[in-house]
C-alpha positions in Angstrom: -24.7 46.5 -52.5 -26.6 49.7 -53.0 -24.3 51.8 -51.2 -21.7 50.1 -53.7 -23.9 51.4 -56.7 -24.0 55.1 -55.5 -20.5 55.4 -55.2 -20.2 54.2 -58.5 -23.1 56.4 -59.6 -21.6 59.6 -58.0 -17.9 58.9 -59.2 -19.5 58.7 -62.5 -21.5 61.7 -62.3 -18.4 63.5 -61.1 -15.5 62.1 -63.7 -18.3 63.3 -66.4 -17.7 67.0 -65.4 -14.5 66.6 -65.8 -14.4 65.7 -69.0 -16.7 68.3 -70.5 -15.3 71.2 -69.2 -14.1 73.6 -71.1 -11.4 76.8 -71.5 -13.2 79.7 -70.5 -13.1 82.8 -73.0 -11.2 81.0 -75.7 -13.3 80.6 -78.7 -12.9 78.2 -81.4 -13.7 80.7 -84.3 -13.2 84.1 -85.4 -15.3 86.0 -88.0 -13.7 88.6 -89.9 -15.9 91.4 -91.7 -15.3 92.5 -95.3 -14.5 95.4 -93.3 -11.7 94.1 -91.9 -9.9 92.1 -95.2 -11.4 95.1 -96.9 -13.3 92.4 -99.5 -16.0 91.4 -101.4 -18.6 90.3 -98.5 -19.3 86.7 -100.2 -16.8 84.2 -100.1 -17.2 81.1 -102.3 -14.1 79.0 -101.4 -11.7 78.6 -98.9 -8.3 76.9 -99.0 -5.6 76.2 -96.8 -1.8 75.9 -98.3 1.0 73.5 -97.3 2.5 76.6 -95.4 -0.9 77.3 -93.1 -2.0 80.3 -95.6 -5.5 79.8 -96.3 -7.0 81.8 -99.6 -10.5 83.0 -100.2 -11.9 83.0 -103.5 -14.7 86.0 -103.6 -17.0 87.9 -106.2 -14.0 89.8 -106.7 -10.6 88.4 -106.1 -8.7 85.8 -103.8 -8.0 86.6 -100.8 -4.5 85.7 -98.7 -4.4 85.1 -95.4 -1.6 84.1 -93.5 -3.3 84.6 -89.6 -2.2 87.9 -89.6 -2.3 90.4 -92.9 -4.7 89.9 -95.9 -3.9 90.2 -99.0 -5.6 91.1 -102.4 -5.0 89.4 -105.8 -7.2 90.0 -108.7 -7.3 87.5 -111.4 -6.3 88.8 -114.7 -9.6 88.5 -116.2 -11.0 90.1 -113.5 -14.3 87.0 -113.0 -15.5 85.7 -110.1 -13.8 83.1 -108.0 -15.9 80.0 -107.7 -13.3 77.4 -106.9 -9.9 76.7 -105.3 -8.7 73.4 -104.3 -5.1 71.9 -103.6 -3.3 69.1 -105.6 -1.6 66.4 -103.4 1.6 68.3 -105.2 0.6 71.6 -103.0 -0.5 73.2 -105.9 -3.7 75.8 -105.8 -5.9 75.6 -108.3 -8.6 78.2 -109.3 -12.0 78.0 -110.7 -13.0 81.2 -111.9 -16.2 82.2 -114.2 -14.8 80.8 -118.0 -11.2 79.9 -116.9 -9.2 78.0 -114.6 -5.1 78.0 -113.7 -3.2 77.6 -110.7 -1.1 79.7 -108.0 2.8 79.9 -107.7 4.6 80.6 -104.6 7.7 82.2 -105.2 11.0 82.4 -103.9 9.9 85.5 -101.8 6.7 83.7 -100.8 4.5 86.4 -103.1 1.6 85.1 -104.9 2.1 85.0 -108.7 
């Protein structure tokens, strides 16, 4: 009977290893500076699109990001970015200081 309970013991000891290991040197985040999207350094909002492009609302501007290039859009007021969110339609809204409207993709995939 013991030796029957450290065998169990041990094969749960080892199995548990198992299971918690992890890849080495892949990491599950990434920082990017302002440096690097060459941005406002405080971001307010984050969004992700039905395409995978996620968009950053800042002091300044939104930012794109499609996992490779950022891109810059001022708002035509030129406030701050307080809110985005996405409709169940795909649609991006934006919260800004004293207004609110939306983003359209079009057929080129720009930002209008």
């Amino acid at each position: 009977m013991i030796k029957k309970n450290i065998i169990i013991i041990i094969s749960i000891c080892f199995f548990t290893q198992l299971t918690f290991s992890q890849i080495v040197g892949s990491p599950f985040l990434k920082n990017y500076s302002p440096k690097q999207y060459n941005g406002h350094h405080q971001v307010w909002t984050i969004v992700e699109d039905n395409r995978g492009v996620l968009f950053l609302g800042t002091t300044s501007e939104i930012i794109e990001f499609d996992g490779i290039y950022f891109r810059r859009h001022e708002l035509p007021n030129k406030t701050n970015v307080r809110a985005l969110t996405k409709a169940k339609s795909g649609k991006i809204y934006v919260g800004s200081s004293g207004d609110i409207g939306y983003l359209e993709v079009d057929n080129k995939g720009q930002i209008k």
